[in-house]
N, C-alpha and C positions, 0 to 999 in steps of 0.2 A: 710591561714597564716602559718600552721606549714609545710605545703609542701613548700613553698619558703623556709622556716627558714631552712629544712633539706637536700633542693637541692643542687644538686652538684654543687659547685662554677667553676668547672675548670672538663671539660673530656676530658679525653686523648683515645688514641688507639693505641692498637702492634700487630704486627702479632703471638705475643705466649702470653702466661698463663700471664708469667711476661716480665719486662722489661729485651730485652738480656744481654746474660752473664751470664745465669744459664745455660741453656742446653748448650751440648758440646759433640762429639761421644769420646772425650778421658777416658770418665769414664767406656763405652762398651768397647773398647780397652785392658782399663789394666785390666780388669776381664779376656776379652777371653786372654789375655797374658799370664796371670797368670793358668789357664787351661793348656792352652798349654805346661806351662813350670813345672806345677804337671806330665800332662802326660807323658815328657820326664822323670823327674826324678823318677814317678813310672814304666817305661819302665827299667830302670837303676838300680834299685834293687830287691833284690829279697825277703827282709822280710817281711811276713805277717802283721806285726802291723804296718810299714811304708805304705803299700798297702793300709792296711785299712785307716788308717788316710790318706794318700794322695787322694783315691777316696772321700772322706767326703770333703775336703776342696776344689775338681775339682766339683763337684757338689753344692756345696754353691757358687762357684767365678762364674761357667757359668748361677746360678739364678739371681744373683747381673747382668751379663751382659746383658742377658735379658730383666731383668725390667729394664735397662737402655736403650737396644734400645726401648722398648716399650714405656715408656716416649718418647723420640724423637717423635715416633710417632704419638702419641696422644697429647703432647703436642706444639711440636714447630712447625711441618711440618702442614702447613695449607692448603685449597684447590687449591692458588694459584703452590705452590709448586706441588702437584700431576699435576696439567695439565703441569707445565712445563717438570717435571719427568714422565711420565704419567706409567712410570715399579716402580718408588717409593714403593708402595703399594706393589707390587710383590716380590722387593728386600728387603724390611721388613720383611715380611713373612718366605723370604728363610732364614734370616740371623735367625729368632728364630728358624727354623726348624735345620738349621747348630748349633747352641749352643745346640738345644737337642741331639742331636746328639753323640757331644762332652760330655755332661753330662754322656749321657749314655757309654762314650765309653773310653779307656784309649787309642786310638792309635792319638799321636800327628798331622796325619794328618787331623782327625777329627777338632783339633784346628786352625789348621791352615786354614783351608777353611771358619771356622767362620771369623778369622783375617783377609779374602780377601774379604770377604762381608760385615764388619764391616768398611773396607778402602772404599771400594765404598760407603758409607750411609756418609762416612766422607769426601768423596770430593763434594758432592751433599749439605752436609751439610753447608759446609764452601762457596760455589758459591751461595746458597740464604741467608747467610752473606752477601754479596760484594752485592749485590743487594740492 
C-alpha cells in the first residue's frame, strides 16, 4: 500500500542532469576570455602590485573555466554524444590541459588556444542541441 501511495505518478527522461537550458559552453568562454584579457593587460604593465593582482584573478577565472568545461562534460554530454564525437573525450581533455596552461602562464597566447578549443566543445555542443 505505501509503495503505490509513494510511486511516481508520472516519469520522465533527458539526456542531461536536468531539464536543458542549464548547461551552455558560454559560461567556459567568458572565463577563458577574461584570462585572456588579464594576460594582455598584465603583458601591458609593468607594476608589481597590478601583476600580482592580475595573475590572482587569471588564475581564479581559468578555475571557474574549467569546472565549467568539466560540468559539460560530466554532466550534459552523454554516451550518445561520445560515439557520435567519438575525439569528444579527447577535446575535453585538451581543452582542461589548455586552461592549465593559461593558468599557469601569462602569455595571451596560452588563452587563446583555450578560446579555440572551448569554440570547438561549443559547436559540438550546440549540434546535439538541434538534435
Amino acid at each position: 500500500m505505501f509503495s503505490r501511495l509513494f510511486a511516481p505518478k508520472v516519469q520522465v527522461s533527458a539526456h542531461c542532469d536536468l531539464p536543458c537550458g542549464v548547461y551552455d559552453p558560454a559560461q567556459a568562454r567568458i572565463e577563458a576570455e577574461s584570462v585572456k584579457a588579464v594576460q594582455e593587460k598584465y603583458q601591458a604593465n609593468e607594476d608589481a602590485d597590478f601583476r600580482t593582482r592580475a595573475v590572482l584573478i587569471k588564475e581564479q577565472r581559468a578555475e571557474l573555466a574549467k569546472h565549467h568545461v568539466s560540468v559539460l562534460w560530466s554532466d550534459y554530454f552523454k554516451a550518445p554524444h561520445f560515439e557520435k564525437y567519438p575525439h569528444l573525450h579527447q577535446l575535453v581533455n585538451d581543452t582542461l590541459k589548455a586552461l592549465s596552461a593559461a593558468k599557469g602562464s601569462n602569455d595571451p597566447a596560452t588563452g587563446q588556444k583555450a578560446l579555440d578549443l572551448i569554440a570547438e566543445i561549443d559547436t559540438i555542443f550546440w549540434e546535439t542541441k538541434k538534435a
